[in-house]
C-alpha positions in Angstrom: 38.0 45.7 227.3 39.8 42.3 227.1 42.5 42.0 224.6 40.9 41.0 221.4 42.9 37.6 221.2 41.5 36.6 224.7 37.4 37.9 223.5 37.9 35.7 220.2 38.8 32.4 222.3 35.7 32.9 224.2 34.0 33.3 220.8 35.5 29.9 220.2 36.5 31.9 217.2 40.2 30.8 215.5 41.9 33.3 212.9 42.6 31.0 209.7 45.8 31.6 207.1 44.5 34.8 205.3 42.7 33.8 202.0 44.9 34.2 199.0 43.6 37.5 196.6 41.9 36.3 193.4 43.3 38.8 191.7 46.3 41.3 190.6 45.3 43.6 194.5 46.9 43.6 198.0 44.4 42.2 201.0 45.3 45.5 203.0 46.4 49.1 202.7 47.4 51.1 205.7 47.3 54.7 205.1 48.1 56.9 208.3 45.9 55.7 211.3 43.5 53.7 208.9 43.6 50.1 207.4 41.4 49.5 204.3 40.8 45.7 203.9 39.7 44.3 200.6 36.4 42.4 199.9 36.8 39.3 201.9 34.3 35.9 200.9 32.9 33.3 203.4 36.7 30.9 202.5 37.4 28.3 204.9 40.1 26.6 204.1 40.4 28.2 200.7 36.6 27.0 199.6 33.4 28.9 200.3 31.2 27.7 202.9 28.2 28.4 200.8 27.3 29.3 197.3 24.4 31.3 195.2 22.1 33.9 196.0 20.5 34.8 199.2 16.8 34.7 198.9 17.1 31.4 196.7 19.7 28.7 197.3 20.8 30.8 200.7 18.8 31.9 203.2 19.3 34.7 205.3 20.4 32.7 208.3 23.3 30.7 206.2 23.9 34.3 204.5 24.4 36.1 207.9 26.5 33.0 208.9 28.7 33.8 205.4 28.8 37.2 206.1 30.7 36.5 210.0 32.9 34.0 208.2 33.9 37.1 205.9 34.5 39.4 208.9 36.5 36.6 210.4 39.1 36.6 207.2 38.8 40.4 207.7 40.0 40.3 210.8 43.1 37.4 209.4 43.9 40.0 207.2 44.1 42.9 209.2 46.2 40.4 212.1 48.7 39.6 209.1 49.7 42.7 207.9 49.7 44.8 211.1 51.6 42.0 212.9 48.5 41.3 215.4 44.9 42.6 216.1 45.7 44.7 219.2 46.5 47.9 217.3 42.8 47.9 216.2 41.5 50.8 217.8 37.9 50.5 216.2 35.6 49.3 212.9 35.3 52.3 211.3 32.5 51.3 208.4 31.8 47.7 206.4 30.7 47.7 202.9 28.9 44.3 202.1 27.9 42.7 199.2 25.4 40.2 198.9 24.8 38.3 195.8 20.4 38.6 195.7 17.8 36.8 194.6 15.5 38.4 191.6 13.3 40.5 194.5 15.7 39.5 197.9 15.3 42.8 199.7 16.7 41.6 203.3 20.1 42.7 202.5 20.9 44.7 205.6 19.7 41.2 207.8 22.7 39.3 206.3 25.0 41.8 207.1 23.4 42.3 210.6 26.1 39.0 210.8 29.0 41.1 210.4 28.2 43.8 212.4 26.9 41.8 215.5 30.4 39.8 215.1 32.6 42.6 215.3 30.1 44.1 218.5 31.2 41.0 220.5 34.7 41.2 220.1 35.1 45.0 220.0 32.6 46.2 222.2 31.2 49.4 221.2 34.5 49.9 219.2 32.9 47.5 216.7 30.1 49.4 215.6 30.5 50.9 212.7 29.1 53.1 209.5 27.8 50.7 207.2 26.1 50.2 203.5 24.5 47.3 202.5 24.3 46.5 198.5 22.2 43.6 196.6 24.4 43.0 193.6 23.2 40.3 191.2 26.9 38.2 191.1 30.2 38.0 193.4 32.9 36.5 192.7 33.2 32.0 192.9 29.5 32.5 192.9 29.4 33.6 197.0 26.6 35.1 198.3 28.4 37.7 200.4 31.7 39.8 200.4 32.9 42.1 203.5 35.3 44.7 202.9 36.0 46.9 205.6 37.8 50.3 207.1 39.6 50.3 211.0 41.0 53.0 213.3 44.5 51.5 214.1 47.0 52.8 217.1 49.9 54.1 215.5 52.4 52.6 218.3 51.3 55.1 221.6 
């Protein structure tokens, strides 16, 4: 497989600054040969891309959108604290969040934007376990937050 730097410039895909947290937590843990990466929203350049509820003032296109934006800060996140994105062996499993709409049952659709993002750059190392959750408020008022768990190469 390409080097993932080289797959994301094909992508036409650039890692931004990693969000700051908006609250008292760390972006990343690393325990052993895993990294745990905390909810990330759809920021670019420290805004959101989007706001409200998918299934009202989102659709599921612009959510799915939202959701690859949060896998891209993921993936800022995980470059930043393990000093680069080659050690990422595989996606393990992505939680996602998605603010819903009073009956919005399409949930696993938006994050279908996630998981087909991290397929083209990993390959078949980016599929992953996955849950999908409606939840009726996220934080800024987003309509989607990633968090996420990767295999990492412990320097072999």
């Amino acid at each position: 497989m390409a080097k993932v730097e080289d797959r994301l410039r094909e992508l036409g895909v650039q890692i931004p600054d990693v969000p700051t947290p908006l609250g008292s937590y760390k972006t990343a843990s690393v325990t052993g040969n895993l990294i745990f990466v905390s909810g990330q929203l759809p920021l670019a350049d420290g805004e959101l891309i989007l706001e409200g509820k998918v299934g009202a003032e989102v659709s599921i296109e612009d959510g799915m959108r939202a959701a690859r934006v949060c896998s891209i800060n993921a993936l800022s996140v995980m470059s930043m604290e393990l000093g680069g994105l080659e050690s990422i062996k595989r996606i393990v499993k992505i939680t996602g969040y998605v603010a819903s709409a009073p009956g919005f049952h399409n949930q696993a659709n938006v994050l279908n934007g996630a998981s087909d993002f991290f397929f083209q750059v990993f390959g078949d190392d980016g599929r992953h376990a996955r849950a999908a959750v409606g939840v009726s408020e996220l934080p800024m008022n987003s309509p989607v937050e990633i968090e996420l768990i990767a295999e990492i190469s412990q320097g072999d």
